[in-house]
ZAMARGU-4260 file (C-alpha; in steps of 0.2 Angstrom, whole numbers, plus 5000, padded with zeros to 4 digits):
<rodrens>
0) 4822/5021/4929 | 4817/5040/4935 | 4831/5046/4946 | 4820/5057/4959 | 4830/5068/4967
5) 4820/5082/4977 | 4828/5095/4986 | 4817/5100/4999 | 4825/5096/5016 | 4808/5099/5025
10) 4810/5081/5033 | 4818/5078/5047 | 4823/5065/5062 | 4825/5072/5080 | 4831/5064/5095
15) 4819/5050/5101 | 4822/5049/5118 | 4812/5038/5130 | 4814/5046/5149 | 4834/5047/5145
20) 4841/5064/5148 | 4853/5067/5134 | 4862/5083/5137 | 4867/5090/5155 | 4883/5099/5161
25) 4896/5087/5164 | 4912/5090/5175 | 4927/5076/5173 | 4942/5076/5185 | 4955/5069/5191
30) 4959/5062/5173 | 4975/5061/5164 | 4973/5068/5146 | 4978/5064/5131 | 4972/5078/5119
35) 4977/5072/5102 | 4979/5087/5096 | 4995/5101/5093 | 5003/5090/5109 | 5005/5073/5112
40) 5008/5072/5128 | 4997/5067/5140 | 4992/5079/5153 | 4988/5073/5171 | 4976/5078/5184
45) 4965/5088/5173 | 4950/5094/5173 | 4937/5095/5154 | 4923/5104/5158 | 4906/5100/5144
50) 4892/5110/5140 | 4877/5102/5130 | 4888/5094/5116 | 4902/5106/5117 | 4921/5105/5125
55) 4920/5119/5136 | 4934/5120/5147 | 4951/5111/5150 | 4963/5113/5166 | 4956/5129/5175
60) 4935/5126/5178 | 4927/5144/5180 | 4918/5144/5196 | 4903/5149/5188 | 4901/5132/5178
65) 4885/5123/5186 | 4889/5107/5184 | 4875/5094/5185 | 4887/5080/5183 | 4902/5075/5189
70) 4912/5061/5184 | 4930/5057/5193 | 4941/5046/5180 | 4951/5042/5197 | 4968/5045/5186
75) 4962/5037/5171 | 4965/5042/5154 | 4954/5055/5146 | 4954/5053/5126 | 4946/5058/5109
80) 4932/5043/5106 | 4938/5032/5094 | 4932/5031/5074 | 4930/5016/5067 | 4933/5022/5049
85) 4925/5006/5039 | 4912/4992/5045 | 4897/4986/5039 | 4887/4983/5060 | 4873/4973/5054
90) 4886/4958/5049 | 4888/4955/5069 | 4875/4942/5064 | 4883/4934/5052 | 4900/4933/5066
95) 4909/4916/5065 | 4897/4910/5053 | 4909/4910/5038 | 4928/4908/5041 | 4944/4901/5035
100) 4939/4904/5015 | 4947/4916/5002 | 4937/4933/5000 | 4929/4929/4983 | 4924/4911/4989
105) 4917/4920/5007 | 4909/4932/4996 | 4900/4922/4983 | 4895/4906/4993 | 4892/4913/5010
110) 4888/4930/5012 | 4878/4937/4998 | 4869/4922/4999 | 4865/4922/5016 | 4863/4944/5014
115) 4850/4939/5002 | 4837/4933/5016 | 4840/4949/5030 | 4826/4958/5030 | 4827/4977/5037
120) 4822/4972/5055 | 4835/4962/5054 | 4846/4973/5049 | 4842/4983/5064 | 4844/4972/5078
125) 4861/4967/5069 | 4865/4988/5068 | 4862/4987/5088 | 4870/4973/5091 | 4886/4980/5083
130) 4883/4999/5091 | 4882/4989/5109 | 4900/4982/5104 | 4906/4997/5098 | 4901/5007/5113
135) 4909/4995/5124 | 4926/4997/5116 | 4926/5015/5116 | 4920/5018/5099 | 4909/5037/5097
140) 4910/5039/5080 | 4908/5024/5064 | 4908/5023/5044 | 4895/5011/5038 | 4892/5004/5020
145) 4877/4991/5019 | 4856/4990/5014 | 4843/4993/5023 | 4852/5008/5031 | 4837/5016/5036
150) 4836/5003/5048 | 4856/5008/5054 | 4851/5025/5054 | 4835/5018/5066 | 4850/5010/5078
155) 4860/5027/5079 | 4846/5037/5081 | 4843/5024/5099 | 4862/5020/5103 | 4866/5039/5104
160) 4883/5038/5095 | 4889/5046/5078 | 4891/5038/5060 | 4893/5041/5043 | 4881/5030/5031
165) 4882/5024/5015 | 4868/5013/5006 | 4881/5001/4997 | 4878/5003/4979 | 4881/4989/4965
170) 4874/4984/4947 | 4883/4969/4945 | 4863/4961/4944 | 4848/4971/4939 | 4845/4980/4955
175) 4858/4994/4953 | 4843/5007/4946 | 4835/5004/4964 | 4850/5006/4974 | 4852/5022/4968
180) 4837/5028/4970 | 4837/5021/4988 | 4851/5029/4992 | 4843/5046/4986 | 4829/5043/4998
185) 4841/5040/5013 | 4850/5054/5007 | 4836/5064/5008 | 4827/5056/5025 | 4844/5056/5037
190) 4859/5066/5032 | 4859/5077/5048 | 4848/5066/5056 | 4848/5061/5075 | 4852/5081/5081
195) 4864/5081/5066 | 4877/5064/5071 | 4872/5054/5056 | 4879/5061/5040 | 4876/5050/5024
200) 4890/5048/5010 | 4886/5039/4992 | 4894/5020/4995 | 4899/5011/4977 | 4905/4994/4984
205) 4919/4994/4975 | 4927/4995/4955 | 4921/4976/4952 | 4905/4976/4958 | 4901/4994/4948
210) 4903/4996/4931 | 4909/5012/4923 | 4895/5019/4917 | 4887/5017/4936 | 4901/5022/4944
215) 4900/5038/4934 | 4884/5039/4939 | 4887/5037/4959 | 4902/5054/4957 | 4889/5063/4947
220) 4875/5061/4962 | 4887/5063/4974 | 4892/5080/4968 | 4874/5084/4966 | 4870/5077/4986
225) 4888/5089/4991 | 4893/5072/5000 | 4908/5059/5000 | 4910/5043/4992 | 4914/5027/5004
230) 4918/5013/4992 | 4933/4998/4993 | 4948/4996/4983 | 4962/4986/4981 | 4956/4974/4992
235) 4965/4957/4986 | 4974/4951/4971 | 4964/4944/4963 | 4956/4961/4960 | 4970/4971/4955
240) 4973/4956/4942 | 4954/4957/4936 | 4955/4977/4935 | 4970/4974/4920 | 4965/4962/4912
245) 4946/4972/4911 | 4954/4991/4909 | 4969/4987/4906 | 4975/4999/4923 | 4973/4997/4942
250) 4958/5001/4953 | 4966/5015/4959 | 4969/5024/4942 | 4952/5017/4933 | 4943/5025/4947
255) 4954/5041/4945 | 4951/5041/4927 | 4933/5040/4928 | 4932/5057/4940 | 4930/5049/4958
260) 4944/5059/4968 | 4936/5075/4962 | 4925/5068/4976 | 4929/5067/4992 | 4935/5049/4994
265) 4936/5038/5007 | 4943/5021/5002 | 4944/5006/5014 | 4956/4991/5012 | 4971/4997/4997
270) 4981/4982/4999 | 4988/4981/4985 | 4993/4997/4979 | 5011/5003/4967 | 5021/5017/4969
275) 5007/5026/4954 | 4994/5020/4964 | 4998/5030/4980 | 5006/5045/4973 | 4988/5046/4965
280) 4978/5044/4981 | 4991/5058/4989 | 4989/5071/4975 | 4969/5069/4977 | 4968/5068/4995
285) 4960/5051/4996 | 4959/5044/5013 | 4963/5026/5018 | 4955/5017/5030 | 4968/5002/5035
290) 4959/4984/5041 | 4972/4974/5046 | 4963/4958/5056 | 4950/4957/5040 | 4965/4958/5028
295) 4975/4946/5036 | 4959/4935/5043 | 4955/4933/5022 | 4975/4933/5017 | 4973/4949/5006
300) 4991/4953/5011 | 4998/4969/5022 | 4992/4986/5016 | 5009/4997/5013 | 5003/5009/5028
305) 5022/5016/5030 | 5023/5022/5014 | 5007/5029/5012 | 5010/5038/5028 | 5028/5044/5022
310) 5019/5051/5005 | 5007/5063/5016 | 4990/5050/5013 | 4979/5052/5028 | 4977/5034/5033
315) 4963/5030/5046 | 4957/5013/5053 | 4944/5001/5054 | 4937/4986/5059 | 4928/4979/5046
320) 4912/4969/5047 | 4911/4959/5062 | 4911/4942/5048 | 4926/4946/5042 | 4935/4952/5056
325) 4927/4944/5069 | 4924/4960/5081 | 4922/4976/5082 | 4939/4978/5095 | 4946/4995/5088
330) 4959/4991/5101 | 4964/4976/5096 | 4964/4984/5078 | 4975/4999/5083 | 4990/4985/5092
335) 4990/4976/5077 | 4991/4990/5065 | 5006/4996/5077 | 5017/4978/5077 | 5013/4970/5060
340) 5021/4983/5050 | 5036/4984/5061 | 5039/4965/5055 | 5032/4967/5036 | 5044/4981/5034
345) 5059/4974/5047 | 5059/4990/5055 | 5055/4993/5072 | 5050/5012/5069 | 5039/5008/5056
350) 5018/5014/5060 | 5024/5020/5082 | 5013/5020/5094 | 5007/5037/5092 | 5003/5035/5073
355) 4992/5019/5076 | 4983/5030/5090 | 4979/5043/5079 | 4972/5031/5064 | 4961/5028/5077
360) 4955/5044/5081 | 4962/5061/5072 | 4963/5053/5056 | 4947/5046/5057 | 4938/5060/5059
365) 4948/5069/5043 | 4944/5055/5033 | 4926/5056/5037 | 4927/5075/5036 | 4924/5079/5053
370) 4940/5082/5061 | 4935/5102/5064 | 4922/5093/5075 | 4932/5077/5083 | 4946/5067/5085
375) 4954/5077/5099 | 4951/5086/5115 | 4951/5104/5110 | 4939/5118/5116 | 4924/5120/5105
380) 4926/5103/5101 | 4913/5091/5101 | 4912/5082/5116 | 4918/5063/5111 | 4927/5056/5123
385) 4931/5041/5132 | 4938/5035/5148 | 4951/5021/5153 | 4954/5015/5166 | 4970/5010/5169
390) 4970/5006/5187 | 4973/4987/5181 | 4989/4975/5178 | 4991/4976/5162 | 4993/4995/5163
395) 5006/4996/5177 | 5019/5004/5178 | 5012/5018/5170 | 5030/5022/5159 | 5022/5029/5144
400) 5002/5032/5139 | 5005/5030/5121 | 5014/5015/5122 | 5002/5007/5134 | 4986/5012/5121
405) 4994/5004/5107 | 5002/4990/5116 | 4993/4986/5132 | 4975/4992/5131 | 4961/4982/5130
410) 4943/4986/5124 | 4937/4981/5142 | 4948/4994/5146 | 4934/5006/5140 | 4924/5015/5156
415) 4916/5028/5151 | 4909/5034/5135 | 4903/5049/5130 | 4894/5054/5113 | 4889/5070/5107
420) 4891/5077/5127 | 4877/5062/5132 | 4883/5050/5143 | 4880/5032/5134 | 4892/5020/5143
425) 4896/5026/5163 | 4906/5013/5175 | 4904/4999/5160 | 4886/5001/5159 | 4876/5006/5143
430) 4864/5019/5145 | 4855/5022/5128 | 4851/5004/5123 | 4847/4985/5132 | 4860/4974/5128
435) 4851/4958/5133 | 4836/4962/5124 | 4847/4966/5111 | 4856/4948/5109 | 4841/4937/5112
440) 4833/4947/5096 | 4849/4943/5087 | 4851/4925/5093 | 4833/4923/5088 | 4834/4930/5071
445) 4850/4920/5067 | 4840/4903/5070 | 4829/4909/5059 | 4842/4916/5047 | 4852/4898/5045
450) 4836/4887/5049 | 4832/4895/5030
</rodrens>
C-alpha cells in the first residue's frame, strides 16, 4: 500500500465549547504549595495567580491583577496535575471483565477478541468514560496508545484535559499497511489539536507484535512526523524469552539495534530488564513509564525502578488500561510504586516519597516531552494544577506533605482541577463533560458488547 503522507497542516481542530467559558483570570489562595520544582518543600499560605493558560504569579499578587475568579483552597494543597504516563482510556469498558489470567492468555482470549467488536463510538464514550475518572483523581495530562483515536482525540477535545496519542501500530495480521496509514491521518488531523493539548506520537505496540522490517518502518515515519514513539517493552517473561530465541538479544537491545532510541522513546512496562539493558535505555535517554498494579495484577514481576533511577533513566508512571489495572487511581499507583520497592529491594529508602511524587508529575511531563510546559508550579508555566483537600482524617496531623501524597492521599482526595487554566473539576464536580450520561452510554454499549 501507498504511504500518503502530506505536509500541509491547513487542517485544524479548535476548542468546541458549548456555553462553557474556558479561560478567565483565576486567583487561588490560601493554599499550601508544593511546587515541584528546584524546592521540594511545600510552601504554605500562598497565593498562584493564572492568566488565560499561563502561571502568572506566585506569593506577592500585583494589585493590578483583575481576577475574575477566585478560588480559596482553605489550606489545601496546591500541586502540578498529575501525568498518567501509559493507558490505553477506552478499556474502562472492558473493566473487571477479564481477570485473574496470565497476560498472553488475557491477551489472546479475552481482549483482542472482544477489541475486535468496538467500534469508534465506542471507543469514544469509553475515552470519556476514562477522562471523567481521570479528572476525578487529579489527572491533567495522559499518554494514550489504542485505535480509533480519532475518537479519544473527540474525548479530549470535550473533557478539556491534555494527552499525548498514539494510533497503536501492529503487523502481526494483514492490517499493519492500514494502521500506518491511519496513524499518518491522525498525525495529520490532531497533532496540536484542541488549542494545542493533544500532541500525537507514533505508538508500535511492542517488539512481538511488530516485526523488524515495520518497526523500521514506524522510526522512519516518526522521524519524518518530528514526533516520539510510545511502544511497550519488557513487559513479561515470556517475552524476554521469545525475543532470544527469535533475535537471539533482548527487547531492549533488538529495538536499539534497529535505530528506535535515535527517537525519542517513551517505553512503558521494562520489567524485566539486565544491567545491558538499562545502561542502554540511560545512554539514549529512553523514558520508563513504571505500572505497578498492572504488573503485579498480570504477575509480570517488579520493574527494577531503583536501579534505573540510580543509572540517571527518567522513570514516570502510569496506570495502565483500566482492564488490567482496574482503575485509573494515579494515587493509588504513586503509594504503591512508593512501598513495593522498599520490600522487593529490603530497603526502606528505596523509591521515597518524594521520588514516587515526581513519577507522577515532573517526570511525566519529561517523558512525554513536555516538562518546559508542566509538571511543576513555576512562572510561565502552564497552568495544570490540582487541589487537595486535606482537611480530612486520613491527612491529619499534618507532619510531612510528601509523605502524606505518597502514603495517605486518596484519589477522592482530588478537589479541584485545573487544565490548561480552564476550570474542569471545582468542589468535586466536573465541569466540561456529564458523568451520568457518560456511564449509562457505557453500560449500554457494554451489553451490547458482551451480548455479542
Amino acid at each position: 500500500m501507498e504511504i500518503n503522507l502530506r505536509h500541509d497542516k491547513t487542517h485544524k481542530h479548535f476548542e468546541r465549547i458549548s456555553g462553557r467559558v474556558k479561560w478567565m483570570n483565576i486567583l487561588i489562595k490560601n493554599a499550601i504549595i508544593l511546587p515541584l520544582a528546584e524546592e521540594d518543600t511545600p510552601l504554605e499560605d500562598m497565593r498562584v495567580a493564572v492568566e488565560k493558560n499561563v502561571i502568572k504569579y506566585i506569593g506577592e499578587i500585583p494589585a493590578d491583577f483583575a481576577a475574575e475568579k477566585v478560588i480559596d483552597a482553605k489550606g489545601g494543597l496546591l500541586m502540578p496535575g498529575l501525568v498518567d504516563a501509559h493507558t490505553h482510556v477506552a478499556m474502562s469498558l472492558l473493566r473487571n471483565y477479564a481477570d485473574d489470567l496470565p497476560l498472553m492468555e488475557w491477551l489472546r482470549t479475552r481482549i483482542w477478541p472482544a477489541e475486535e467488536k468496538l467500534t469508534g463510538e465506542d471507543v469514544y464514550w469509553g475515552s470519556l468514560l476514562g477522562m471523567a475518572e481521570l479528572i476525578k483523581s487529579g489527572v491533567t495530562c495522559f499518554s494514550d496508545m489504542y485505535f480509533f483515536m480519532e475518537q479519544t482525540a473527540r474525548a479530549v477535545e470535550e473533557a478539556g484535559i491534555r494527552a499525548v496519542l498514539a494510533r497503536g501500530l501492529m503487523d502481526s495480521d494483514e492490517g499493519g499497511e492500514k494502521r500506518i496509514q491511519e496513524a499518518i491521518n491522525f498525525y495529520e488531523s490532531w497533532n496540536n489539536g484542541a488549542g494545542g493539548r493533544i500532541r500525537v506520537m507514533a505508538g508500535p505496540h511492542s517488539p512481538y507484535t511488530c516485526s523488524p522490517k515495520y518497526l523500521s518502518r514506524v522510526i522512519e515515519l516518526a522521524k519524518e512526523l518530528d514526533t516520539g514513539i510510545h511502544i511497550h517493552i519488557s513487559e513479561s517473561a515470556h517475552e524476554v524469552e521469545q525475543s532470544f530465541n527469535k533475535y537471539g538479544k533482548s527487547p531492549v537491545r533488538h529495538l536499539h539495534d534497529l535505530g528506535m532510541f535515535d527517537v525519542p522513546t517513551v517505553a512503558a512496562h521494562c520489567v524485566h530488564l539486565c544491567d545491558d539493558d538499562i545502561d542502554i535505555l540511560a545512554e539514549n535517554n529512553v523514558s520508563i513509564v513504571y505500572n505497578p498494579t498492572s504488573n503485579l495484577k498480570l504477575a509480570n514481576g517488579f520493574a527494577p525502578v531503583e536501579k534505573m533511577r540510580k543509572k540517571g533513566v527518567n522513570v514516570a508512571l502510569g496506570t495502565d488500561g483500566p482492564s488490567s489495572n482496574n482503575n485509573l487511581n494515579m494515587f493509588e499507583e504513586i503509594h504503591i510504586a512508593a512501598v513495593i520497592n522498599k520490600s522487593v529491594n529490603n530497603d526502606a529508602t528505596s523509591v521515597p516519597a518524594v521520588f514516587a511524587v515526581k513519577m507522577a508529575t515532573v517526570n511525566g511531563a519529561k517523558a512525554l516531552g513536555m516538562d518546559e510546559e508542566i509538571g511543576s508550579i513555576e512562572i510561565g508555566k502552564k497552568a495544570d494544577l490540582i487541589i487537595i483537600d486535606t482537611h480530612k482524617p486520613h491527612f491529619c496531623p499534618g507532619h510531612n506533605a510528601i509523605s502524606a501524597l505518597a502514603y495517605s492521599a486518596q484519589a477522592a482526595d482530588v478537589k479541584t482541577v485545573i487544565a490548561d487554566g480552564e476550570i474542569v473539576m471545582e468542589d468535586y464536580e466536573i465541569k466540561t463533560i456529564d458523568i451520568e450520561r457518560i456511564m449509562f452510554e457505557a453500560e449500554r454499549i457494554a451489553r451490547n458488547l458482551f451480548s455479542k
